[in-house]
C-alpha positions in Angstrom: -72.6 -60.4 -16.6 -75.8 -60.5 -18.6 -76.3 -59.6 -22.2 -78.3 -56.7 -21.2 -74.9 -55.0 -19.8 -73.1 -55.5 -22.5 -72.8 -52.4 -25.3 -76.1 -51.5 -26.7 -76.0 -53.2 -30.4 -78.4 -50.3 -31.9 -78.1 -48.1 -34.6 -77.5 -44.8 -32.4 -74.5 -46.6 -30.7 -73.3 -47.3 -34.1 -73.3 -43.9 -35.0 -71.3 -42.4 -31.6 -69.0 -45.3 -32.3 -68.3 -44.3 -36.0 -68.5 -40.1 -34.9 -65.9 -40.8 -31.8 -63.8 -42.8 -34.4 -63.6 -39.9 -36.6 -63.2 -37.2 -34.2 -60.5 -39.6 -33.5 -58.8 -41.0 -36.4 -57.4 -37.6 -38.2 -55.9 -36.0 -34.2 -54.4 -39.5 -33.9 -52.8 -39.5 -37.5 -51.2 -36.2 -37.4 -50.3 -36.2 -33.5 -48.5 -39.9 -33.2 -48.1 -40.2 -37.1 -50.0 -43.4 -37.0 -49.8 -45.8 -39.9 -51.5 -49.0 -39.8 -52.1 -52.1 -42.0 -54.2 -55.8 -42.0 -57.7 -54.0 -41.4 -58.7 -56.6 -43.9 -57.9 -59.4 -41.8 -61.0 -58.7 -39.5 -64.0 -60.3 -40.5 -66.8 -57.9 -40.9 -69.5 -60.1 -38.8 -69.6 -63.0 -36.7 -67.6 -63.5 -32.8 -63.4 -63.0 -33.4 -61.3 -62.2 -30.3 -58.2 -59.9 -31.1 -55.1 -60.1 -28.7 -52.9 -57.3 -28.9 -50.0 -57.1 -26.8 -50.2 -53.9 -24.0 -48.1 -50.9 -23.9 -50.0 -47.8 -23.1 -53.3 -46.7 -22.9 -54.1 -45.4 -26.3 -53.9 -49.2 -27.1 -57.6 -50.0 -27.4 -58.2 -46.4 -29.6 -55.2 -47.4 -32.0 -56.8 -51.0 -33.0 -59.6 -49.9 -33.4 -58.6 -47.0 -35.4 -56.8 -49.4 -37.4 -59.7 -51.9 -37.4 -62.7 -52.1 -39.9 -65.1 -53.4 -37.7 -66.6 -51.6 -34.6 -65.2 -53.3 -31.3 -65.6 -53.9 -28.3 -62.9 -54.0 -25.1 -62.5 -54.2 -21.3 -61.9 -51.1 -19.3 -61.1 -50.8 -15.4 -63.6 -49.0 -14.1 -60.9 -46.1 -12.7 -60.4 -45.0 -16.2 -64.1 -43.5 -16.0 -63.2 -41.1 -13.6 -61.8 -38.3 -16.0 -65.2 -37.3 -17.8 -63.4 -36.4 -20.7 -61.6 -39.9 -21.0 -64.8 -41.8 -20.1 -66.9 -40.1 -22.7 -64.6 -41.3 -25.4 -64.2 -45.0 -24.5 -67.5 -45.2 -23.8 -68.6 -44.6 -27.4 -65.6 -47.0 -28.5 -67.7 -49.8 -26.5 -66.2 -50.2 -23.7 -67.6 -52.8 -21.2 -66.1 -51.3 -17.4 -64.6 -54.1 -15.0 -62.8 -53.9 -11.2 -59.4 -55.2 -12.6 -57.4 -55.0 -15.7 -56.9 -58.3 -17.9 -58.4 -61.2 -18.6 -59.3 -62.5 -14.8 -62.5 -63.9 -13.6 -64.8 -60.8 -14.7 -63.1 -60.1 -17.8 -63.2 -64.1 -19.1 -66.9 -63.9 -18.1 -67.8 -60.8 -20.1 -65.5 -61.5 -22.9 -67.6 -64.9 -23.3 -71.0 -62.5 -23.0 -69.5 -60.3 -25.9 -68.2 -63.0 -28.0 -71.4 -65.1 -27.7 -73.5 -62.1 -28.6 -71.4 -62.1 -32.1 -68.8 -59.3 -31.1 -65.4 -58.3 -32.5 -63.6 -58.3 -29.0 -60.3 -56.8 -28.1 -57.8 -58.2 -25.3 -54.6 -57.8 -23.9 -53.1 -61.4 -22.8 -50.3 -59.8 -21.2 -52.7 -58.4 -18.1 -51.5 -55.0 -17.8 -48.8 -52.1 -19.7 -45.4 -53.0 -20.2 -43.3 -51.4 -17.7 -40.6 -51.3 -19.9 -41.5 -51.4 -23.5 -40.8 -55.4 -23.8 -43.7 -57.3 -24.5 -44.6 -59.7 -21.1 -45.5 -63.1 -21.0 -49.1 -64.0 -21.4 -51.5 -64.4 -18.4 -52.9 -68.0 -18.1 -56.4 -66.6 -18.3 -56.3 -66.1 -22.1 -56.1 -70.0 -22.7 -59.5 -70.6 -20.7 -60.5 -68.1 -22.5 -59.7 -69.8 -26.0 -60.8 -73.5 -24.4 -65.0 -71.6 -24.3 -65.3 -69.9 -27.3 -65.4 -70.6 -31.0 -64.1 -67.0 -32.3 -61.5 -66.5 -34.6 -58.7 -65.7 -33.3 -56.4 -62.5 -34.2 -52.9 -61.2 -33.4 -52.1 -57.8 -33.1 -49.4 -56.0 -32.9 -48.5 -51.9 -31.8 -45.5 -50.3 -31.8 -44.4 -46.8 -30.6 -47.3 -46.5 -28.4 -45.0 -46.8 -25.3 -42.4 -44.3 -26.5 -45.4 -42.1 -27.2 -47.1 -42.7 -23.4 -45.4 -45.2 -21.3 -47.3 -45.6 -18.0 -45.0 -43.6 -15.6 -45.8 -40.9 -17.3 -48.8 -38.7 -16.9 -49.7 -37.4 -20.6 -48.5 -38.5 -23.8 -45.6 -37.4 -25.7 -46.7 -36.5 -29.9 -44.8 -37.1 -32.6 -46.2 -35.3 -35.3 -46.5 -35.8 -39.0 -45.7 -32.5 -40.3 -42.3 -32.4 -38.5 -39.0 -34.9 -38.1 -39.6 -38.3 -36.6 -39.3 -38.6 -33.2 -39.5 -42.0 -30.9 -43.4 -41.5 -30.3 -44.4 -42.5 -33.8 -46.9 -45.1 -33.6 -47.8 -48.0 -35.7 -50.6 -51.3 -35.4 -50.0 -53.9 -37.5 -53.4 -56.6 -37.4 -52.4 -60.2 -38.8 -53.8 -63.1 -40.3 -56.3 -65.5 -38.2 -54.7 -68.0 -36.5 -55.9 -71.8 -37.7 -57.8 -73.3 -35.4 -55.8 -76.7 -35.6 -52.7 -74.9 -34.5 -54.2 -74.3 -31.1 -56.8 -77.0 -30.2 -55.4 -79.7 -27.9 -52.1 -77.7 -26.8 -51.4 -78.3 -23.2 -51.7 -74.4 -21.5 -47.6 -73.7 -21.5 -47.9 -74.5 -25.1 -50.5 -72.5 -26.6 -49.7 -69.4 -24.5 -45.9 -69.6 -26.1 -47.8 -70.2 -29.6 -50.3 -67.0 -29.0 -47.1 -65.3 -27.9 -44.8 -65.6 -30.6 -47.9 -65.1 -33.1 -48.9 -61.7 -31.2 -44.4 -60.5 -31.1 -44.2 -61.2 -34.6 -46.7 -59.2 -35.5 -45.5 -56.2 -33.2 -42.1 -56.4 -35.2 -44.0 -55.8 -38.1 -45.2 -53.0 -36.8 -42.0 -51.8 -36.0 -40.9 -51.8 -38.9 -44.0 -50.2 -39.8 -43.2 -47.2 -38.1 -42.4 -43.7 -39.6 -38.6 -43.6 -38.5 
């Protein structure tokens, strides 16, 4: 994937992104009453790579919601087919692929992002949860991490499959003007991880290390929840 594809870096796309966040951000609040925390943690410029574990598809609008920093994230290119749906991840800076995760495509354009100086947003795991438990991490996030530089950050959601697991067709609110109910959300973004504690790990290794780093900070977000 060439440069050229990847999400214009102009000032008009800045603004969509910023007016689509907004038009977002208050619906979001009061619907799933999301509460969030860490935004500081993302560096304002240069290439990072956020890993977030998976479970439904507001995923990518919740860190981002909870982020400071415009980002950018793969889509499979079946999720442009509701107009409605497209026209919102499209101004959230979505790059479309053919499969979901971190595979051939998605490891070449997540290098194209990240080398152009992008905040990128992945989901090691591949896919949703079917269940709500977080999955083991797909081998492609380590070759991933063995060609790029980019800081790397954990993050963690919680609530989001209660909220819209993916057997189910729409998503279930919890809103913040009445009692809590199990669809309450919550993103919880963590502290970089050093460098030193991933370079050299044989593959096993480092994906248990990103693992544990990416479950601890979804129990924080757990707790995080309005309950």
């Amino acid at each position: 994937m060439s440069q050229s594809k990847l999400p214009p870096d102009s000032f008009l796309r800045a603004v969509r992104y910023d007016l689509t966040y907004w038009l977002s951000a208050v619906p979001t609040a009061l619907a799933f009453s999301l509460r969030s925390e860490g935004s500081r943690h993302v560096p304002l410029s240069g290439p990072v790579l956020l890993i977030a574990n998976h479970q439904s598809f507001l995923d990518p609008l919740l860190v981002g919601l909870a982020s400071r920093r415009r980002l950018c994230y793969l889509a499979r290119k079946s999720l442009y087919k509701n107009p409605a749906f497209a026209w919102i991840i499209r101004g959230l800076n979505a790059v479309p692929i053919d499969q979901e995760g971190v595979g051939k495509e998605g490891l070449r354009t997540t290098l194209d992002m990240l080398g152009a100086g992008r905040a990128v947003l992945v989901f090691p795991e591949g896919e949703r949860t079917h269940d709500g438990v977080m999955q083991e991490l797909k081998p492609g996030v380590q070759l991933l991490l063995k060609r790029t530089s980019a800081q790397v950050i954990p993050v963690g959601i919680a609530g989001a499959y209660d909220a819209w697991p993916r057997w189910r067709k729409y998503p279930v609110t919890a809103p913040l003007f009445m009692p809590p109910r199990p669809g309450t959300i919550a993103v919880s973004i963590g502290r970089p991880i050093a460098p030193e504690r991933l370079e050299g790990l044989p593959r096993e290794e480092l994906l248990k290390v990103l693992f544990d780093e990416i479950h601890t900070i979804a129990t924080r977000a757990e707790r995080l929840r309005r309950k």
